[in-house]
C-alpha positions in Angstrom: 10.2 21.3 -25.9 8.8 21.2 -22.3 5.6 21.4 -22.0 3.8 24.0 -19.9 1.4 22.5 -17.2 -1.5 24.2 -18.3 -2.0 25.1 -21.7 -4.8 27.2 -23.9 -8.4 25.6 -24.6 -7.8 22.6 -26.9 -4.2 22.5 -27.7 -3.1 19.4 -26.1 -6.2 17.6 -27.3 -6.0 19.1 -30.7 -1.7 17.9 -30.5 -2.6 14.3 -29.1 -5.1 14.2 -31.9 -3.1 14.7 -35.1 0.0 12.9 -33.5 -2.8 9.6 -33.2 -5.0 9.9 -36.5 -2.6 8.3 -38.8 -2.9 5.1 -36.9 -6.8 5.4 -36.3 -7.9 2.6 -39.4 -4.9 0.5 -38.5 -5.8 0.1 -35.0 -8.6 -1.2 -36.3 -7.5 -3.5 -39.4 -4.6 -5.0 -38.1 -6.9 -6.6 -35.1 -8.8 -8.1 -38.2 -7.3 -11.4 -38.6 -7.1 -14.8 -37.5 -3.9 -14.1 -34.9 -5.6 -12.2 -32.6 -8.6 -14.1 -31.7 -6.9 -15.8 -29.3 -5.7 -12.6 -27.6 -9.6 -11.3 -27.9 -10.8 -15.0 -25.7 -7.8 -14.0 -23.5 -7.8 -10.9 -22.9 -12.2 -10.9 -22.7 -11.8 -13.4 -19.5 -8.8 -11.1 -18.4 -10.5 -8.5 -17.8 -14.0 -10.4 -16.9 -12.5 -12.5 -13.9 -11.5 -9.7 -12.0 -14.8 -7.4 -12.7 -16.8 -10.4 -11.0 -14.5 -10.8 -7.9 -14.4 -7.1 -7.2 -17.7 -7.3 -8.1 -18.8 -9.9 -5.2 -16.5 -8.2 -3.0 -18.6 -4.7 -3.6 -22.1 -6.6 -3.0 -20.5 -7.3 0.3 -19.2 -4.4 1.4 -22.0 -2.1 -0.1 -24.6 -5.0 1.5 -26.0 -6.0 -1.9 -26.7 -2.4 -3.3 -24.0 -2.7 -6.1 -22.5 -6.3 -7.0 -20.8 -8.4 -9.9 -23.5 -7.7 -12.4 -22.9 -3.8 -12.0 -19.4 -4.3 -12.3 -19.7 -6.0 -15.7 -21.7 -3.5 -17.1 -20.3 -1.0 -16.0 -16.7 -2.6 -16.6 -17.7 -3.4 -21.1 -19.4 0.1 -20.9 -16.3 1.8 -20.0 -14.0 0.1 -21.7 -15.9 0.2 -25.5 -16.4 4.0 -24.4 -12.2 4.2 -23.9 -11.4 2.2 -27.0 -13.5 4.2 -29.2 -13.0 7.8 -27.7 -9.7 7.7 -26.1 -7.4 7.2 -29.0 -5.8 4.3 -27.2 -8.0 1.1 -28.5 -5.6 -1.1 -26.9 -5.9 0.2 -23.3 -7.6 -2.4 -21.2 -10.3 -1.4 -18.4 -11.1 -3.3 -15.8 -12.0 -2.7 -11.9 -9.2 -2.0 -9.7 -8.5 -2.4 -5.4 -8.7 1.8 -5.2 -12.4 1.7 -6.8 -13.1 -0.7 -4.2 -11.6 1.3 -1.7 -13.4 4.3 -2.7 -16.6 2.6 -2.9 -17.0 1.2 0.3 -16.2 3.7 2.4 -18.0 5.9 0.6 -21.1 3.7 1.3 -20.2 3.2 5.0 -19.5 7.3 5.0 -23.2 7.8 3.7 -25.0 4.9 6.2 -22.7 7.0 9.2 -24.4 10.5 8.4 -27.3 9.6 8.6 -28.5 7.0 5.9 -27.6 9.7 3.0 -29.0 7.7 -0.3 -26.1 6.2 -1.3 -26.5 5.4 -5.3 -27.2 8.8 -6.0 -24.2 10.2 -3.9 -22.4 8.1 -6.0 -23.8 9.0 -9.2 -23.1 12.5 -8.2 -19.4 12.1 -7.4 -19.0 10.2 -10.7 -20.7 13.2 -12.2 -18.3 16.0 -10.5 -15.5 13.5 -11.3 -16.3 13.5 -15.0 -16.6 17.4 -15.0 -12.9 18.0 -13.7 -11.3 15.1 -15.8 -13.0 17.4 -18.7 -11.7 20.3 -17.9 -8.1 18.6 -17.1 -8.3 17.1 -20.5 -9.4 20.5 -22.6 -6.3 22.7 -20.5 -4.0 19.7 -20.8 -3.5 19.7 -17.2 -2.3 16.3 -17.3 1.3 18.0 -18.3 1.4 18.1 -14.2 1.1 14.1 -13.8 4.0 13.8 -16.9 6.6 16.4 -15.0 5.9 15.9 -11.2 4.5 12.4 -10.2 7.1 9.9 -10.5 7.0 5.6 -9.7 7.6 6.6 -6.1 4.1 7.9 -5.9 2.5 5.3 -7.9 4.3 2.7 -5.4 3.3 5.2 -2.2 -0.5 4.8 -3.2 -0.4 0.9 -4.1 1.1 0.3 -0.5 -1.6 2.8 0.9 -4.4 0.3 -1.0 -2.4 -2.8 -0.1 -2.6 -1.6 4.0 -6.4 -0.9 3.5 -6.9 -4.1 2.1 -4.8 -5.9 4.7 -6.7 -4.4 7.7 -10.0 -4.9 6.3 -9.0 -8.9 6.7 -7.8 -8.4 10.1 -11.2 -6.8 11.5 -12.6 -9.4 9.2 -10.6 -12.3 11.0 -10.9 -10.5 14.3 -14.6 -10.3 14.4 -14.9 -14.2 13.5 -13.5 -14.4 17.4 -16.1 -12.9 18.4 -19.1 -14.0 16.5 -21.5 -15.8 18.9 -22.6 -18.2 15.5 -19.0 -19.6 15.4 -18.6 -22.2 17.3 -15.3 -21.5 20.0 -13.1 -24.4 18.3 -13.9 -23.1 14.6 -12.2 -19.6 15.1 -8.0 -21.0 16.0 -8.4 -22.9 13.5 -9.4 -20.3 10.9 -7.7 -17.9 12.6 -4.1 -20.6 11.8 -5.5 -20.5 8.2 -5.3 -17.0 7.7 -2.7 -15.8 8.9 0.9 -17.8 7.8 
């Protein structure tokens, strides 16, 4: 039975609901034991590591407005939110190179028109975001992702993040050159360093 890419108010949610419920209270219980505590340690540094270095990375490129302790907030919020609501407890949540990305040219966007405040800019996109996720969730639009993107887009968009991240250096290497507070015989050699 193929499903349709936009279906009534409800039904997709209602579907995904009843197919999940059996295995609500096991979710739970079977995580109650010895076994997994391990896993728990593991997986709470898993996810913590890289929420602090994307987190230091955004304090930079946002100049300090948002850093690592945003990012771990924001990062357990999320997830607890996910594990409880999404009917997936065992999806892990952590901060990604898109987010990133997004965020810092969004932040050099607003300080190029014009200093546009740039927390509540972001506060409103998250908002709109939210709103259309919604509303793709309660018409099951997400039948679209399932019948038309395939791994070829997923790998398209992780080389697109992968370029961004790779020129960022090189501006990043190329400015060192010409910083007048680096000495002239510290750049070749940093320079030799970065690039092997």
């Amino acid at each position: 039975s193929e499903l349709s890419i936009v279906e009534p108010l409800g039904v997709g949610l209602k579907r995904d609901w009843n197919q999940r419920a059996p295995y609500f209270v096991s979710d739970i219980t079977d995580g109650l034991n010895l076994k997994c505590l391990a896993s728990t340690l593991f997986m709470f540094f898993a996810c913590l590591a890289p929420a602090i270095a994307f987190g230091s990375l955004l304090m930079v490129k946002t100049q300090g407005t948002m850093g690592a302790l945003e990012m771990v907030l924001s990062t357990s919020g999320c997830g607890m939110l996910y594990a409880l609501l999404s009917g997936q407890p065992v999806t892990i949540i952590g901060s990604t190179g898109p987010v990133l990305a997004f965020t810092a040219i969004m932040y050099s966007t607003c300080q190029q028109l014009g200093g546009i405040p740039f927390l509540p800019s972001y506060a409103w996109v998250g908002m709109w975001t939210s709103l259309i996720l919604a509303l793709c969730a309660f018409f099951s639009a997400s039948n679209l992702v399932i019948r038309h993107l395939t791994r070829f887009t997923d790998e398209i968009f992780a080389g697109l993040i992968s370029v961004i991240f790779v020129a960022e250096a090189g501006k990043d290497i190329v400015n060192l050159l010409f910083q007048p507070s680096v000495a002239a015989g510290a750049a070749p050699p940093s320079l030799s360093i970065a690039l092997p």
